[in-house]
PDB file of N, CA, C and O in Angstrom:
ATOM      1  N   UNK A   1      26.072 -19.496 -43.565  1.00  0.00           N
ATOM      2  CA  UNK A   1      27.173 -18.564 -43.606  1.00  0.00           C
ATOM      3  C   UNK A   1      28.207 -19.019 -42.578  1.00  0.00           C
ATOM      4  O   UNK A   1      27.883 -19.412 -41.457  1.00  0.00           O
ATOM      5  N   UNK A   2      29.426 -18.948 -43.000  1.00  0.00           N
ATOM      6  CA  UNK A   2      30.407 -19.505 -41.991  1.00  0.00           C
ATOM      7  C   UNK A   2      31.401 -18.502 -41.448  1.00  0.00           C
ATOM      8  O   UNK A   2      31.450 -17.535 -42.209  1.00  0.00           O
ATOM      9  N   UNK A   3      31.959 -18.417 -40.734  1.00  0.00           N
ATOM     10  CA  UNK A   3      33.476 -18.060 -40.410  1.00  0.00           C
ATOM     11  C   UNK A   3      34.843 -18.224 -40.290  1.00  0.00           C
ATOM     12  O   UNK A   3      35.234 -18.742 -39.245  1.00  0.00           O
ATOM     13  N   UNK A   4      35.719 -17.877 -41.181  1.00  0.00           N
ATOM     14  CA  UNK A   4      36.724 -18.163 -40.976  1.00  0.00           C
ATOM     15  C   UNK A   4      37.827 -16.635 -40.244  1.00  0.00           C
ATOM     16  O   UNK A   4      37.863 -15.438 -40.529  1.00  0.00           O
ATOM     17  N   UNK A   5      38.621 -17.543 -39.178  1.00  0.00           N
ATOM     18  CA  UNK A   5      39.583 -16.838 -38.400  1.00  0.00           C
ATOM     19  C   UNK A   5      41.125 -16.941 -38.943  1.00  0.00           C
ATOM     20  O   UNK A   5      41.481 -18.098 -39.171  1.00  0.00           O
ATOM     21  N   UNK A   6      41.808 -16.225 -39.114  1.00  0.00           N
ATOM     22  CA  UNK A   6      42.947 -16.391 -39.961  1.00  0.00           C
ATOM     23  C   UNK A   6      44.021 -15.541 -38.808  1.00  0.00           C
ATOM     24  O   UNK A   6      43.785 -14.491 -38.211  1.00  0.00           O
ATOM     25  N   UNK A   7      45.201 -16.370 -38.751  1.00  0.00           N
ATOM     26  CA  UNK A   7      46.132 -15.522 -37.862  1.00  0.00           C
ATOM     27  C   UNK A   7      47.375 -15.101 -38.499  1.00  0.00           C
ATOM     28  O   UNK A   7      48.348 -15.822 -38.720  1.00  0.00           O
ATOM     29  N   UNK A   8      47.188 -13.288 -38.901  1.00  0.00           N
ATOM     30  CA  UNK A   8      47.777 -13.113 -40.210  1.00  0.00           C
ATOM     31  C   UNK A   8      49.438 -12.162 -39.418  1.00  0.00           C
ATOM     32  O   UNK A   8      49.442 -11.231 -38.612  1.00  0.00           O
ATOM     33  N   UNK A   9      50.295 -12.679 -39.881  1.00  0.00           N
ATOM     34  CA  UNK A   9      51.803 -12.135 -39.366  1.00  0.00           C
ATOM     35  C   UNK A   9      51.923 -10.956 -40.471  1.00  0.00           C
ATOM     36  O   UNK A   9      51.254 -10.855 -41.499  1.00  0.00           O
ATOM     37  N   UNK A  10      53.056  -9.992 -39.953  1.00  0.00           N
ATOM     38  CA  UNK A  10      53.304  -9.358 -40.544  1.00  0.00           C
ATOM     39  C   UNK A  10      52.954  -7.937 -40.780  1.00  0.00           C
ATOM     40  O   UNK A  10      53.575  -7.145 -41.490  1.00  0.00           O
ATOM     41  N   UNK A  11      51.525  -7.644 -39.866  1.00  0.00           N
ATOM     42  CA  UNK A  11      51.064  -6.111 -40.092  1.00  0.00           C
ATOM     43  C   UNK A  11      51.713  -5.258 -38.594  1.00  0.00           C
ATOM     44  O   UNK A  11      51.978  -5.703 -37.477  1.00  0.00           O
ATOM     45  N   UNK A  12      51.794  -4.103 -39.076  1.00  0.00           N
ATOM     46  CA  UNK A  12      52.636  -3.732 -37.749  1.00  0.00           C
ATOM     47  C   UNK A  12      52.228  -2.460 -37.554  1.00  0.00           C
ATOM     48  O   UNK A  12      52.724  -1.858 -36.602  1.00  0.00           O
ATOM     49  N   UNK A  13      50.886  -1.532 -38.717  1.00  0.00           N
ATOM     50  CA  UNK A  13      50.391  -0.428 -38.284  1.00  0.00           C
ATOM     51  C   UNK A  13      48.854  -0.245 -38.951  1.00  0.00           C
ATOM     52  O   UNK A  13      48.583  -1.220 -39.653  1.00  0.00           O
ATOM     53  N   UNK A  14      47.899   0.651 -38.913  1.00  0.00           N
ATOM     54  CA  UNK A  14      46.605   0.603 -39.329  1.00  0.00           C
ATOM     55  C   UNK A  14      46.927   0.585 -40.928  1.00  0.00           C
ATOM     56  O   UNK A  14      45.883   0.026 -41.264  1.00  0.00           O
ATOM     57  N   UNK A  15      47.547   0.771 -42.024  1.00  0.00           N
ATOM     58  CA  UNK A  15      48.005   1.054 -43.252  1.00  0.00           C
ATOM     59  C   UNK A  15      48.070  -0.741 -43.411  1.00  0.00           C
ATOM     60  O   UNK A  15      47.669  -1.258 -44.453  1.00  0.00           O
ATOM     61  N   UNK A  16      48.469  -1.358 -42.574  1.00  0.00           N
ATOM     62  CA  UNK A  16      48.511  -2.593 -43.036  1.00  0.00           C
ATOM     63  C   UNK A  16      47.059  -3.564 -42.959  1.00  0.00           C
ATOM     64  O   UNK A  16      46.556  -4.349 -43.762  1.00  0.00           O
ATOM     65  N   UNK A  17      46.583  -3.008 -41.318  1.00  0.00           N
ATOM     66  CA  UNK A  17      45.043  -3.811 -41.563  1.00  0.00           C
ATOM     67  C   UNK A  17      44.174  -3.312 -42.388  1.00  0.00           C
ATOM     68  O   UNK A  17      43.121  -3.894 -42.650  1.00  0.00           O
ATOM     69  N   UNK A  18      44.582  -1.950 -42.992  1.00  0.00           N
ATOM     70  CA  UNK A  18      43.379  -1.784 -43.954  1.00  0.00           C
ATOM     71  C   UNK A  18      43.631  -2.446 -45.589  1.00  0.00           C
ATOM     72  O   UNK A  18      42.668  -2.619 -46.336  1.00  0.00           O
ATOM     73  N   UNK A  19      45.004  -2.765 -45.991  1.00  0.00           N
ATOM     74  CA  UNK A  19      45.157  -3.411 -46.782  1.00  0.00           C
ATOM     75  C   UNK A  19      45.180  -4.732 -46.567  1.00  0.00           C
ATOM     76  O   UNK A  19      45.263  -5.472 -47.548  1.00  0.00           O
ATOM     77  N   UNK A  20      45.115  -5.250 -45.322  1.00  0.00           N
ATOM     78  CA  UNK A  20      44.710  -6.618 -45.426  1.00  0.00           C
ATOM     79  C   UNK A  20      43.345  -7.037 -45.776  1.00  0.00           C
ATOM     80  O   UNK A  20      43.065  -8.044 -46.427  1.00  0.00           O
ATOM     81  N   UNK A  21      42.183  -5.834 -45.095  1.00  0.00           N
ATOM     82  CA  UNK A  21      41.295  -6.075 -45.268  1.00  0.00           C
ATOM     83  C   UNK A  21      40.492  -5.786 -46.351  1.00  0.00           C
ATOM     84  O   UNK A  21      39.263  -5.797 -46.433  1.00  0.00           O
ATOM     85  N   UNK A  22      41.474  -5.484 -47.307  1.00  0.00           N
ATOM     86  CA  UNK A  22      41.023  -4.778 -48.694  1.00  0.00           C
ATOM     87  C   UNK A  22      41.337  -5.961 -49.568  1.00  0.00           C
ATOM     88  O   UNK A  22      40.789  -6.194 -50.645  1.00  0.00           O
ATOM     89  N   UNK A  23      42.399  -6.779 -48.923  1.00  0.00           N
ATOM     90  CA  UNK A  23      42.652  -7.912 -49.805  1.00  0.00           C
ATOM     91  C   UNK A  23      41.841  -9.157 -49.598  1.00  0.00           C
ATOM     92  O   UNK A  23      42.027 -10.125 -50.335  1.00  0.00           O
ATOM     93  N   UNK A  24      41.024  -9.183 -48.713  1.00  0.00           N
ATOM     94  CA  UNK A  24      40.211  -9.981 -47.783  1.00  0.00           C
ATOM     95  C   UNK A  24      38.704 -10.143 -48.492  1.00  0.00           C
ATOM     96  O   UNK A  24      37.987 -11.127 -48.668  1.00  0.00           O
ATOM     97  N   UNK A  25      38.535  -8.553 -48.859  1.00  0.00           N
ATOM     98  CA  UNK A  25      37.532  -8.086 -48.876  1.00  0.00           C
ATOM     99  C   UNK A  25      37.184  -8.258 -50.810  1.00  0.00           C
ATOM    100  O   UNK A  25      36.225  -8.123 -51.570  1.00  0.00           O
ATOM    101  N   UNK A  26      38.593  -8.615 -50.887  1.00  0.00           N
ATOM    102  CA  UNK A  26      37.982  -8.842 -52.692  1.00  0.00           C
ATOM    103  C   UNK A  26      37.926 -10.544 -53.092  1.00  0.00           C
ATOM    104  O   UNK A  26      38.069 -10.886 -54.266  1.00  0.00           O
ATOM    105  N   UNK A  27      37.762 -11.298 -52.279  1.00  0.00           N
ATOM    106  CA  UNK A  27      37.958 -12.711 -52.521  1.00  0.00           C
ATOM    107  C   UNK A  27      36.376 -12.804 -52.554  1.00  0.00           C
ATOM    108  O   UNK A  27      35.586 -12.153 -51.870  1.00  0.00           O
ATOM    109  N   UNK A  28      36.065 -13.892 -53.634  1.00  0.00           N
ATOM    110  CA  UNK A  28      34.221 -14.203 -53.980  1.00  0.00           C
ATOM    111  C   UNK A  28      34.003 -14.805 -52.419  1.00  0.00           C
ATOM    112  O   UNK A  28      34.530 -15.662 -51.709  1.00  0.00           O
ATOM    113  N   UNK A  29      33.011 -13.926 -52.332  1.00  0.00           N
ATOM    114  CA  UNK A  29      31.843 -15.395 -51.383  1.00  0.00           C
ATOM    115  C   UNK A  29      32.468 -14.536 -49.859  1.00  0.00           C
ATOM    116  O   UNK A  29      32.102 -15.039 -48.798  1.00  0.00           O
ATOM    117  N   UNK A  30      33.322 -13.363 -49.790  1.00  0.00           N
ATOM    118  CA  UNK A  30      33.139 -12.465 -48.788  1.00  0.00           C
ATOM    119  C   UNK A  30      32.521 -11.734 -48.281  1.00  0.00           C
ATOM    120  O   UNK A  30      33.047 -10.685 -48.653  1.00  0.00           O
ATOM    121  N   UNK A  31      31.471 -11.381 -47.450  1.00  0.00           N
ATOM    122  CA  UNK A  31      30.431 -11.112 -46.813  1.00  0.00           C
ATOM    123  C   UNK A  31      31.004 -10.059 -46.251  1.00  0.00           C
ATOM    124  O   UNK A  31      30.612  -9.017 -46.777  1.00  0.00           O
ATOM    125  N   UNK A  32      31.932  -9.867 -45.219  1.00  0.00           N
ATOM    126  CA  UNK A  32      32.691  -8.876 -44.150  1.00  0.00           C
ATOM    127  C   UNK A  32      33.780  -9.570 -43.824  1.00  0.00           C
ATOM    128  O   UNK A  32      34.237 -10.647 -44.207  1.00  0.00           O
ATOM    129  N   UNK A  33      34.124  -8.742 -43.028  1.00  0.00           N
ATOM    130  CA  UNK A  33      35.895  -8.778 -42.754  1.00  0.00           C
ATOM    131  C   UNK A  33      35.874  -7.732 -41.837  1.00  0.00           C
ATOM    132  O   UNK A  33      35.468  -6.580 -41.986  1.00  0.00           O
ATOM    133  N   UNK A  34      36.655  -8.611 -40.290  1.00  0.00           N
ATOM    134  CA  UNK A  34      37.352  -7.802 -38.883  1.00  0.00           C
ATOM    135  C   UNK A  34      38.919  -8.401 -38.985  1.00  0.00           C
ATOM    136  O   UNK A  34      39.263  -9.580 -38.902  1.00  0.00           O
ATOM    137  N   UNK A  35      39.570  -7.483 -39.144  1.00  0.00           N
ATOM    138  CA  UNK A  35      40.691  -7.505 -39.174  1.00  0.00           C
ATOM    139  C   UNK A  35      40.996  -6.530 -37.574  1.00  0.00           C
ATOM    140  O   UNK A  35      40.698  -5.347 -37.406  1.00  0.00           O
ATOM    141  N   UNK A  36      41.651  -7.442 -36.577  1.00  0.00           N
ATOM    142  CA  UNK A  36      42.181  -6.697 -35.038  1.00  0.00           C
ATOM    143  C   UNK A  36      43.734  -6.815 -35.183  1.00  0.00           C
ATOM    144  O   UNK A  36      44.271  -7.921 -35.236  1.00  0.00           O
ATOM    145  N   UNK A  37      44.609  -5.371 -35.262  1.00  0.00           N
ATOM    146  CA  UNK A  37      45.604  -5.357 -35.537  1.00  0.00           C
ATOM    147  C   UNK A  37      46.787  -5.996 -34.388  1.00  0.00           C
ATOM    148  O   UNK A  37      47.965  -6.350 -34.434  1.00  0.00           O
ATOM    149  N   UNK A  38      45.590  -5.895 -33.254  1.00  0.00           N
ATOM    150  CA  UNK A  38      46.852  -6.150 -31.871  1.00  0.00           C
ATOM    151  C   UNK A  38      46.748  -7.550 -31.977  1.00  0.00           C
ATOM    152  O   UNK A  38      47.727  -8.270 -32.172  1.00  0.00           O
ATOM    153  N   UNK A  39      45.644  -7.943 -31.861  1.00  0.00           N
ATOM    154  CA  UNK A  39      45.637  -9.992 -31.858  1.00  0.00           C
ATOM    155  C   UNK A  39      46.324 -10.372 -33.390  1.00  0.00           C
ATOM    156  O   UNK A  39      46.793 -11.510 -33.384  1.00  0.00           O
ATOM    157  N   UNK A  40      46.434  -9.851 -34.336  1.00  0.00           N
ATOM    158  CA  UNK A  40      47.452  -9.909 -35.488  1.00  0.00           C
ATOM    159  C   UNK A  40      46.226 -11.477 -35.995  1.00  0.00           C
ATOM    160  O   UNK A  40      46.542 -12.619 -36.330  1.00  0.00           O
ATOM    161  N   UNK A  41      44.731 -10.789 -35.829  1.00  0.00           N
ATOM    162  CA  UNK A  41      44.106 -11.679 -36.445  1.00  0.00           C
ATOM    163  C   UNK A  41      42.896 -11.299 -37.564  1.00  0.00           C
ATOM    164  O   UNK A  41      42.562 -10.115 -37.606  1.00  0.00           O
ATOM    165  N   UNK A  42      42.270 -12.188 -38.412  1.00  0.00           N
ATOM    166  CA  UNK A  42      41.305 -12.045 -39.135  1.00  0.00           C
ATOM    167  C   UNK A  42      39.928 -12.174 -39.059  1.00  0.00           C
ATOM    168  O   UNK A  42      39.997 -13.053 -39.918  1.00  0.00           O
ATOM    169  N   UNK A  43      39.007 -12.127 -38.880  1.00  0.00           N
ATOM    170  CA  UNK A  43      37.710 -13.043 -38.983  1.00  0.00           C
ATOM    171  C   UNK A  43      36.669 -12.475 -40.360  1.00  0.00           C
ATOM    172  O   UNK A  43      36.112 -11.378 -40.327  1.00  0.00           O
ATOM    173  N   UNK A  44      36.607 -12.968 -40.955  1.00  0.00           N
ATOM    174  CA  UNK A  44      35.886 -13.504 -42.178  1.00  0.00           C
ATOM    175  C   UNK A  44      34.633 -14.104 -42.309  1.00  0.00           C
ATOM    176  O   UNK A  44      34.544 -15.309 -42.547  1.00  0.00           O
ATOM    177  N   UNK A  45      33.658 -13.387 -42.178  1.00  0.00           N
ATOM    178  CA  UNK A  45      32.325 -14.157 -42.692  1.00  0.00           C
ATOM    179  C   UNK A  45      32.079 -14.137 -44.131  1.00  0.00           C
ATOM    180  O   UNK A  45      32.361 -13.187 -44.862  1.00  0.00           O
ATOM    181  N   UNK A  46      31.405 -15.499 -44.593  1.00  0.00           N
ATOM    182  CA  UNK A  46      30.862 -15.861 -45.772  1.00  0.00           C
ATOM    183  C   UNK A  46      31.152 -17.330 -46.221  1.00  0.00           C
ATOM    184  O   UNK A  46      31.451 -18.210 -45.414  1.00  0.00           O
ATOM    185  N   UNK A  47      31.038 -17.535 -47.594  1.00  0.00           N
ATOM    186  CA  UNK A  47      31.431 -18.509 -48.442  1.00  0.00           C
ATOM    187  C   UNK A  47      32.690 -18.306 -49.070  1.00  0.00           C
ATOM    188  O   UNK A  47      32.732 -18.879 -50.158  1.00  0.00           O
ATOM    189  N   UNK A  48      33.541 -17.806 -48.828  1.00  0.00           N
ATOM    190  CA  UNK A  48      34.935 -17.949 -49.261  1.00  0.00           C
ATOM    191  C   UNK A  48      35.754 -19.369 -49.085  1.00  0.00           C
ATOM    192  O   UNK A  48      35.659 -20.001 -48.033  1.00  0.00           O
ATOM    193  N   UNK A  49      36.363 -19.715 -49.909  1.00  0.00           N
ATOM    194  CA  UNK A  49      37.276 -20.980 -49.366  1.00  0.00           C
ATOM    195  C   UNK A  49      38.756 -20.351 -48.844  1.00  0.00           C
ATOM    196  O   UNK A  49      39.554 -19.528 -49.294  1.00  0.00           O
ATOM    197  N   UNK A  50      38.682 -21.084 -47.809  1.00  0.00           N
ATOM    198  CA  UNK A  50      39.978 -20.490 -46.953  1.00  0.00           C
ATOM    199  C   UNK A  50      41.766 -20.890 -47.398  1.00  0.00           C
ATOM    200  O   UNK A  50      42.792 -20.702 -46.744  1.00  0.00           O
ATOM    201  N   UNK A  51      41.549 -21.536 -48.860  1.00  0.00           N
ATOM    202  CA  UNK A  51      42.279 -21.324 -49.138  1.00  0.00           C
ATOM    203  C   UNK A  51      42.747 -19.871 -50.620  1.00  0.00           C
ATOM    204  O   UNK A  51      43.851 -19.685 -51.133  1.00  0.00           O
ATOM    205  N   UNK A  52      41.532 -19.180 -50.878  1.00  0.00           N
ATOM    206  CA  UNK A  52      41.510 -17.791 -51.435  1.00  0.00           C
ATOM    207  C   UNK A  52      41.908 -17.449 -50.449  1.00  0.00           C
ATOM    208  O   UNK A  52      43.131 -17.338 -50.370  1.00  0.00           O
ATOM    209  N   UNK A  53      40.970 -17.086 -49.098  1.00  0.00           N
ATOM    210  CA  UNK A  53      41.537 -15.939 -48.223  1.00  0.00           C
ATOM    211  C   UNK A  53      43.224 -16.103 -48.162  1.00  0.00           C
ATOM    212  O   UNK A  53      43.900 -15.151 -48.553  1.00  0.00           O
ATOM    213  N   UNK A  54      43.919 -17.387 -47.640  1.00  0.00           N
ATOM    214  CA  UNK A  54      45.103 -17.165 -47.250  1.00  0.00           C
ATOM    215  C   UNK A  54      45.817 -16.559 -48.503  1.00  0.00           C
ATOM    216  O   UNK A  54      46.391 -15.474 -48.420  1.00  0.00           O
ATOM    217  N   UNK A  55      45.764 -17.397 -49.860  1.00  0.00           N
ATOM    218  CA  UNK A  55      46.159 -16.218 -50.856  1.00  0.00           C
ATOM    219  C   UNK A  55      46.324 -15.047 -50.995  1.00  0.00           C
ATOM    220  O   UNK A  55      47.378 -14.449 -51.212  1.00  0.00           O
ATOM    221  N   UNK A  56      45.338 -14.671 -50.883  1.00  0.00           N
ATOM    222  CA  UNK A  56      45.077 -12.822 -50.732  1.00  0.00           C
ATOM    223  C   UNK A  56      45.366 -12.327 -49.943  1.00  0.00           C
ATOM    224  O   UNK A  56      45.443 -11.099 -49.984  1.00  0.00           O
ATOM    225  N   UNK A  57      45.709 -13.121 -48.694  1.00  0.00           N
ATOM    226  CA  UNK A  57      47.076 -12.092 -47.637  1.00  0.00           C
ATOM    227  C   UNK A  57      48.388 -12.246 -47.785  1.00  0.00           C
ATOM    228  O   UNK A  57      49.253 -11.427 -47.474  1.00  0.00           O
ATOM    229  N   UNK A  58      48.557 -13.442 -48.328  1.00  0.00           N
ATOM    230  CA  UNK A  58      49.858 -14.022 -49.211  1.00  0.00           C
ATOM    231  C   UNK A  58      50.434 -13.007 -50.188  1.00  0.00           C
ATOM    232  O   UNK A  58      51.584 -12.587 -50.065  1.00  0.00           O
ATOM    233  N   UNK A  59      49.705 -12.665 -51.051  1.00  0.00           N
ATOM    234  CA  UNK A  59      49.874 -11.683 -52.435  1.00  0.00           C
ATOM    235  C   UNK A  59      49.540 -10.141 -51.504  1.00  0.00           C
ATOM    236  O   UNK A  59      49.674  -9.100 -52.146  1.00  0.00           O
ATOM    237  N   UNK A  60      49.219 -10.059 -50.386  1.00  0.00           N
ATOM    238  CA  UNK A  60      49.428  -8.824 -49.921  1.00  0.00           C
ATOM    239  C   UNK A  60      50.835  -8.254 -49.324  1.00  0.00           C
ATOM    240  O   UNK A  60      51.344  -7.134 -49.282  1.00  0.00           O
ATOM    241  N   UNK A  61      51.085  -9.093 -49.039  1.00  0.00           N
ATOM    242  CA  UNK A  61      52.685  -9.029 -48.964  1.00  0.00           C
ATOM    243  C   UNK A  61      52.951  -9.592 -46.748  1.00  0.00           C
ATOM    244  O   UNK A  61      53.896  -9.342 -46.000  1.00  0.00           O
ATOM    245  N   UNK A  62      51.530 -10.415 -46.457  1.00  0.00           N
ATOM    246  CA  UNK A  62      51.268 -10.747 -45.186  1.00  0.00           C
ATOM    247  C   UNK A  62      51.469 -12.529 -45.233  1.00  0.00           C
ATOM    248  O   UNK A  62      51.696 -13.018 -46.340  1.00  0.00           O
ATOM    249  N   UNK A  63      51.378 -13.463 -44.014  1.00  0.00           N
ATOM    250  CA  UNK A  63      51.457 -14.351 -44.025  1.00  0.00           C
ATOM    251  C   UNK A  63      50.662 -14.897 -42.846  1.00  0.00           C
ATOM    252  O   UNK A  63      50.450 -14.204 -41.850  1.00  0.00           O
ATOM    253  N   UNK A  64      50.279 -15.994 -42.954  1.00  0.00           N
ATOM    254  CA  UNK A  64      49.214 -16.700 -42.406  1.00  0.00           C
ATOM    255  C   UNK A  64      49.800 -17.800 -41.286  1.00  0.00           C
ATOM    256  O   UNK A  64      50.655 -18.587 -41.693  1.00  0.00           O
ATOM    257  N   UNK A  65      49.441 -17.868 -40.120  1.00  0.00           N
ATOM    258  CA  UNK A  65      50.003 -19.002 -39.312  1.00  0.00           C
ATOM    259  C   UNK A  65      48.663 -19.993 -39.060  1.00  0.00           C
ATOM    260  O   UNK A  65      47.563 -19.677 -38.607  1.00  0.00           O
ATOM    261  N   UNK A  66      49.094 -21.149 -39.462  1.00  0.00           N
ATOM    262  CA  UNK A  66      48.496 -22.079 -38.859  1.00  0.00           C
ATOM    263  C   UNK A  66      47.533 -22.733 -40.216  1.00  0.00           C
ATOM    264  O   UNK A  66      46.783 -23.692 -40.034  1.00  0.00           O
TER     265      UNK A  66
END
C-alpha cells in the first residue's frame, strides 16, 4: 500500500476539503484520504495512480502543485 501527498491550491473553506475529499475518495484503488485544509495538502493511501488523483481535483474545480 502506498502514499501519495498531493499539494492541492485552491480550497479556501471546510465545503471545499470535503469536496476534495469526495473527489479523492472516488478514484479506484483509494483506500483513505486526509485532506488538511491549512497545509492546502492531500495524503492518499492506496493503489491509485497519481495521475487519477490529480484529475479528480482537476475536475473538482482545484489544482495541484508540483
Amino acid at each position: 500500500m502506498s502514499q501519495t501527498i498531493l499539494k492541492i491550491e485552491g480550497m479556501t473553506c471546510n465545503h471545499c476539503k470535503m469536496r476534495a475529499e469526495k473527489a479523492l475518495q472516488a478514484v479506484s484503488g483509494v483506500e483513505s484520504v486526509k485532506v488538511d485544509l491549512e497545509a492546502k495538502e492531500a495524503v492518499v493511501t492506496g493503489a491509485a495512480e497519481r495521475a487519477k488523483l490529480v484529475k479528480a481535483i482537476v475536475e473538482a474545480g482545484y489544482s495541484v502543485v508540483g
